[in-house]
C-alpha positions in Angstrom: 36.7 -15.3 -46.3 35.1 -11.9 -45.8 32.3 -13.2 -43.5 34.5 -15.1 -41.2 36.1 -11.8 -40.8 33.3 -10.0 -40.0 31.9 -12.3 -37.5 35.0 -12.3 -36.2 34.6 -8.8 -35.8 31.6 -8.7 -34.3 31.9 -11.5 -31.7 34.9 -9.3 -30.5 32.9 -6.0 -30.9 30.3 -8.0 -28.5 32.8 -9.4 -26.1 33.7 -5.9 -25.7 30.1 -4.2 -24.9 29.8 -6.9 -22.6 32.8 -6.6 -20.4 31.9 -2.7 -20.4 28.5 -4.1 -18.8 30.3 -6.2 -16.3 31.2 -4.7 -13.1 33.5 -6.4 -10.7 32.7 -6.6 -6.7 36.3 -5.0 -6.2 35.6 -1.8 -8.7 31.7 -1.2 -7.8 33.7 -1.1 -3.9 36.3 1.4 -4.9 33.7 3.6 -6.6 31.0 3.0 -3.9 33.8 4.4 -1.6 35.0 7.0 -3.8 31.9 8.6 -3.4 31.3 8.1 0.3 34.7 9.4 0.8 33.8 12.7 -1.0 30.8 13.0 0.8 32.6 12.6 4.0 34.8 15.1 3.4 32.6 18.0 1.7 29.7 17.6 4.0 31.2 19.7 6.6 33.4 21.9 4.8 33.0 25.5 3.3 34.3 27.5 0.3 36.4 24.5 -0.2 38.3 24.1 3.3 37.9 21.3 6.0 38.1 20.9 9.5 39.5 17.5 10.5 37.6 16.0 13.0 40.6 15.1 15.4 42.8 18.5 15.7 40.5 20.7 14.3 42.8 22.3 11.8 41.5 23.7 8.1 42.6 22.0 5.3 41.6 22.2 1.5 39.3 19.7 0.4 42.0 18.5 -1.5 44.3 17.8 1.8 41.6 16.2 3.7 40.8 12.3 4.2 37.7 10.6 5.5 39.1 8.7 8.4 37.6 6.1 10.1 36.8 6.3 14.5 37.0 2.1 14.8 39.9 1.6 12.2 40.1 -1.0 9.6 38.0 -1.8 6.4 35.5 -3.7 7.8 32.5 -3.8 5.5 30.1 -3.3 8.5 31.3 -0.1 9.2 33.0 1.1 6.2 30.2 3.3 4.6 28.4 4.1 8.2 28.7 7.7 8.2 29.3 8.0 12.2 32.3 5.9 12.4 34.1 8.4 9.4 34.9 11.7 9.3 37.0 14.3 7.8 40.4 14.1 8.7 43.9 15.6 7.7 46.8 13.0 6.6 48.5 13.6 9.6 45.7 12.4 11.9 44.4 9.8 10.0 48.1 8.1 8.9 50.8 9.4 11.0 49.0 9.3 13.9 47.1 6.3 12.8 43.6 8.1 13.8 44.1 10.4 16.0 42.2 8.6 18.8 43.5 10.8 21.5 41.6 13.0 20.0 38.9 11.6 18.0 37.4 9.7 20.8 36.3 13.0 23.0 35.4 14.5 20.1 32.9 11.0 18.9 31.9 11.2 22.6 30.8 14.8 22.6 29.3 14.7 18.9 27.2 11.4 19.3 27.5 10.2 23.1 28.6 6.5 24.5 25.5 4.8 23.5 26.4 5.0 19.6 30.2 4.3 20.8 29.6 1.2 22.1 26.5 0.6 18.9 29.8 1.1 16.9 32.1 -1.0 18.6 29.7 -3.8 18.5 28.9 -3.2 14.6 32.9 -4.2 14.3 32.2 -7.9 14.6 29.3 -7.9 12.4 30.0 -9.4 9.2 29.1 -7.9 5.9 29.2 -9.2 2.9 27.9 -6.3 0.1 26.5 -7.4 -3.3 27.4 -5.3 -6.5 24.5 -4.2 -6.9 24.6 -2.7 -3.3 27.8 -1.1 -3.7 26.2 0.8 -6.8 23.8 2.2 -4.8 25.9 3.4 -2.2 27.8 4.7 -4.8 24.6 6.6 -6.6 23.5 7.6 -3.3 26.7 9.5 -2.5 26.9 11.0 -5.5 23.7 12.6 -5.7 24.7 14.5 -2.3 27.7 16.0 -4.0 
């Protein structure tokens, strides 16, 4: 009887390890954009504060968002780093982007030709692998 309880245990012990090795498409996304949204909002920001990119108001780190300029969760733009940018909670949800403001702003920062690049990125579909979505994520992290 003592065997049969330890292989017992160890199947479970390696059922374990394995799911620990598994990664799921919808958690390598959230940590892919976990990072990216980090980066987003630290890459412009100093001693901890922010500027969102539509009123240009400073914000803690903490406060700020990484909003998106064509809006939606579309994988084809969701980790391109021209179409998101820092943004406070009032821009980015109350206001539902700002675009008032964040268009003159894109427009200034990046001109038409990347505009329109963007706009026509929004129909592309794209489908990441896991594996892709790690790297994103690695890559992110290594800039913060």
């Amino acid at each position: 009887m003592e065997g049969y309880y330890l292989t017992k245990e160890r199947q479970n012990m390696k059922k374990k390890v394995l799911k620990k090795k598994t990664i799921t498409y919808a958690k390598a996304k959230r940590a892919a954009w976990k990072a990216f949204s980090l980066y987003i909002r630290t890459k412009d920001s100093f001693n901890g504060q922010a500027e969102c990119f539509s009123c240009g108001f400073i914000f803690p780190i903490k406060k700020i968002q990484a909003g998106h300029f064509i809006p939606g969760r579309r994988n084809s733009l969701l980790f391109d780093e021209r179409n998101c940018h820092a943004q406070c909670m009032r821009c980015n949800i109350f206001l539902k982007g700002n675009m008032l403001e964040y268009y003159p702003r894109m427009q200034e920062k990046y001109g038409l030709d990347v505009i329109e690049g963007l706009k026509n990125l929004n129909y592309v579909t794209k489908q990441y692998k896991v594996w892709e979505l790690i790297e994103i994520k690695e890559k992110y992290e290594s800039f913060t």
